[in-house]
C-alpha positions as CSV (number, residue, x, y, z in Angstrom):
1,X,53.9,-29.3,7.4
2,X,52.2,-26.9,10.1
3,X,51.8,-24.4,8.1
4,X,50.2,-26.6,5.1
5,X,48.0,-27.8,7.5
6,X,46.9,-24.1,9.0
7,X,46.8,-23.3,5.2
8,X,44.3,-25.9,4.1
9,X,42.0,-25.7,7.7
10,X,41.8,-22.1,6.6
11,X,40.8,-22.7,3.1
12,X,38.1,-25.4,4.4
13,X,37.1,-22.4,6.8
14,X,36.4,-20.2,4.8
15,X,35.0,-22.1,2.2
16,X,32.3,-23.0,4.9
17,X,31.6,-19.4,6.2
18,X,31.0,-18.5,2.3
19,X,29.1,-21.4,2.2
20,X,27.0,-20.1,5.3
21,X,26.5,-16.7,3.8
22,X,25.2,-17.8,0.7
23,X,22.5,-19.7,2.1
24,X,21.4,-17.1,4.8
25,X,21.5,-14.1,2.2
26,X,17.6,-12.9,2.5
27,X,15.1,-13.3,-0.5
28,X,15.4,-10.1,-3.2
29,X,11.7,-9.6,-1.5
30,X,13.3,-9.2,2.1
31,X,16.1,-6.9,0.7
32,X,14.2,-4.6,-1.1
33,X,10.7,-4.8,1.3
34,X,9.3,-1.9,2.2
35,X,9.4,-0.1,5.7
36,X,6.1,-0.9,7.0
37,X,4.0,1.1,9.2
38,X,1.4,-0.9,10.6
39,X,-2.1,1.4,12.0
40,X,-5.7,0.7,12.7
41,X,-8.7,2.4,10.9
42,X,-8.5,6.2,12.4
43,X,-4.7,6.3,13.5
44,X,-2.2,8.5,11.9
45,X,1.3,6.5,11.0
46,X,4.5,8.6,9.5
47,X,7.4,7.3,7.3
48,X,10.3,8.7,5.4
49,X,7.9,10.9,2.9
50,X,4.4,9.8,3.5
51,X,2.0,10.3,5.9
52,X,-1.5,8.6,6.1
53,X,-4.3,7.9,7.9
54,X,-7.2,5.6,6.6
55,X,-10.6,6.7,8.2
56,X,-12.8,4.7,6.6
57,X,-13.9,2.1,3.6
58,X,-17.3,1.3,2.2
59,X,-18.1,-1.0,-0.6
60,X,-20.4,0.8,-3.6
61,X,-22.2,-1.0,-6.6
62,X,-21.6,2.8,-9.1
63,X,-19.4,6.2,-7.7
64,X,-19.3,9.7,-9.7
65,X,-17.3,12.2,-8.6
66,X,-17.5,15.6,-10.8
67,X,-18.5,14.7,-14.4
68,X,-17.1,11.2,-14.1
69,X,-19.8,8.2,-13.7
70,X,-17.8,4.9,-12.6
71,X,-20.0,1.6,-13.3
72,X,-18.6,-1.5,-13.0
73,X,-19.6,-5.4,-13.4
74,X,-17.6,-5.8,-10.1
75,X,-17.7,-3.8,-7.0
76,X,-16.5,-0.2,-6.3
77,X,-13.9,-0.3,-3.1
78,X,-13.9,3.7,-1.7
79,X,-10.9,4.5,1.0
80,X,-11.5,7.7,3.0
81,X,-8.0,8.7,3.7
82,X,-5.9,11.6,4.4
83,X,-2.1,11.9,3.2
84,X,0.8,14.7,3.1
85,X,4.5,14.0,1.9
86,X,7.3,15.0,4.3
87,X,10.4,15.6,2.3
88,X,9.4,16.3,-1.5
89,X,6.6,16.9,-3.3
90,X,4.8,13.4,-4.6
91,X,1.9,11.9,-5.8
92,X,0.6,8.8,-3.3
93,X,0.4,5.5,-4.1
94,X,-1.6,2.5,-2.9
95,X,-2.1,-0.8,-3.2
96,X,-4.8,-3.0,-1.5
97,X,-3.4,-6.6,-1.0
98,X,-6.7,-9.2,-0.7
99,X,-5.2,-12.7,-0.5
100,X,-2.5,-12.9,-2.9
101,X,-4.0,-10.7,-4.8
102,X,-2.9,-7.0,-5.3
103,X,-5.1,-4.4,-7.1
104,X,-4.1,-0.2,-7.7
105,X,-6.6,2.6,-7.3
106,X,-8.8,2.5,-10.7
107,X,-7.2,5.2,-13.1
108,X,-10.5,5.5,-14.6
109,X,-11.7,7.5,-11.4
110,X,-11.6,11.7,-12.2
111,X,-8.2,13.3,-11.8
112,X,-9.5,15.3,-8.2
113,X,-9.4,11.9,-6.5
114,X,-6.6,11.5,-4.1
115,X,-4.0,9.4,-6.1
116,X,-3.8,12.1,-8.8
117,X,-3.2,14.4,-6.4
118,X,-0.2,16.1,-5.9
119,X,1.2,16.1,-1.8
120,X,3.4,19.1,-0.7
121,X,5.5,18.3,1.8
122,X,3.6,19.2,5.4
123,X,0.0,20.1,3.3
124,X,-2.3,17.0,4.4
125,X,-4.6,16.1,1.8
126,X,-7.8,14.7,1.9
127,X,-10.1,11.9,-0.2
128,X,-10.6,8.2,-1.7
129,X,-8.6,5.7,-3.3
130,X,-11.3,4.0,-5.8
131,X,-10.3,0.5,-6.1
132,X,-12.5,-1.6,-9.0
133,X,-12.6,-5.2,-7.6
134,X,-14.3,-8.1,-9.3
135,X,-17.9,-9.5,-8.1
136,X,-16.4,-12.5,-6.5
137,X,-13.9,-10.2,-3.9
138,X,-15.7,-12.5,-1.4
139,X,-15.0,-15.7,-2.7
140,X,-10.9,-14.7,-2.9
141,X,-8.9,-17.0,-0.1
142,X,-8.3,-14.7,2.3
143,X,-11.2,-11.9,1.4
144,X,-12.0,-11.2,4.9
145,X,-9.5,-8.6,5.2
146,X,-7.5,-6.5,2.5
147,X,-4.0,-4.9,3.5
148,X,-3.6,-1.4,2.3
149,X,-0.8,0.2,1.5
150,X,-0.4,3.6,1.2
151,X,3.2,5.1,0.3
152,X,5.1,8.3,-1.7
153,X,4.6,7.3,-5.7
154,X,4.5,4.0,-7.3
155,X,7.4,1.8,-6.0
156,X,7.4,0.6,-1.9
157,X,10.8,-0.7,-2.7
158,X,13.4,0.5,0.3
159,X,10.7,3.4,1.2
160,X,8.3,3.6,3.9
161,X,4.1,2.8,3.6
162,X,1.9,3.2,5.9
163,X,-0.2,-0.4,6.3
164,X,-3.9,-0.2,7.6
165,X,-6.0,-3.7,7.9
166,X,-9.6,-3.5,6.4
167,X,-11.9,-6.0,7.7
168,X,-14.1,-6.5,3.9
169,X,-16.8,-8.1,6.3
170,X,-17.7,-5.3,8.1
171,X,-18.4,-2.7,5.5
172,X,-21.4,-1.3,4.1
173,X,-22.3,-1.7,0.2
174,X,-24.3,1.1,-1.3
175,X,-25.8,1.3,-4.7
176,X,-24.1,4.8,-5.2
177,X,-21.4,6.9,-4.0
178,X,-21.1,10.7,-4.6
179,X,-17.4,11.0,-3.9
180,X,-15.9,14.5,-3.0
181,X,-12.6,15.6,-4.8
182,X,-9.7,16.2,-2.9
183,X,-9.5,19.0,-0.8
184,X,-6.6,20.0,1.9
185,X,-6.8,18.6,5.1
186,X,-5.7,19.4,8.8
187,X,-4.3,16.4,11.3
């Protein structure tokens, strides 16, 4: 009789601790969220293969850079930054998070700009991240301040990024940029 009884409080124990762990098993966005380097405007943060530093961000109404003329009904978003892989060579990625909105550097920009760039491990690169945002970025909830991320390739997933807070009220608008290509940098 003891032993049914150790048998069954067992069972019920266990079935309880499963029970436990299945409803305290993170989110699939908590397992596979990035490593997140948080730095201000200016600081220099580095991860497993990426590391960045945003020096600046300035709001422009048309950008060129080389032979390539960007006009847009929205507004042009330029990143200054400067970025070098640590491990293998890679091409850096970024996203700018405004809300719950996320955009990607505009693919339309020339291929010197910094996210067609390829990083050598140790080789800091510098340049912009073009972002083509719509008219309204101001009316977004939560437009006074856009996250970026800046990370090794496409996918954050399980990999380090370095985050840097732009306050959108702060910066300047002009009615063109001449943007420089990438060039190598020196920390």
């Amino acid at each position: 009789m003891r032993t049914r009884l150790a048998s069954v409080t067992a069972a019920l124990v266990l079935l309880a601790l499963a029970f436990v762990v299945a409803r305290t098993e993170p989110e699939s966005e908590v397992r596979f969220a990035p490593f997140v380097q948080t730095v201000a405007i200016g600081e220099r943060a580095t991860g497993r293969n990426i590391a960045a530093q945003v020096d600046g961000a300035e709001f422009a109404d048309t950008v060129s850079m080389g032979s390539w003329t960007g006009e847009t009904r929205g507004v042009w978003l330029v990143v200054e930054a400067q970025t070098a892989a640590m491990l293998t060579s890679s091409l850096p990625g970024a996203e700018l998070h405004v809300g719950e909105r996320t955009w990607i550097p505009s693919q339309r920009a020339d291929y010197s700009s910094l996210q067609k760039t390829t990083l050598a491990p140790g080789l800091p690169m510098a340049g912009v991240f073009v972002f083509e945002l719509p008219s309204d970025i101001a009316s977004v909830p939560g437009a006074d301040r856009a996250v970026l991320w800046i990370m090794s390739g496409s996918d954050a997933r399980l990999d380090s990024v370095v985050q840097a807070t732009i306050d959108l009220g702060t910066l300047g608008r002009s009615d063109r940029l001449d943007l420089a290509p990438a060039e190598r940098a020196t920390w």
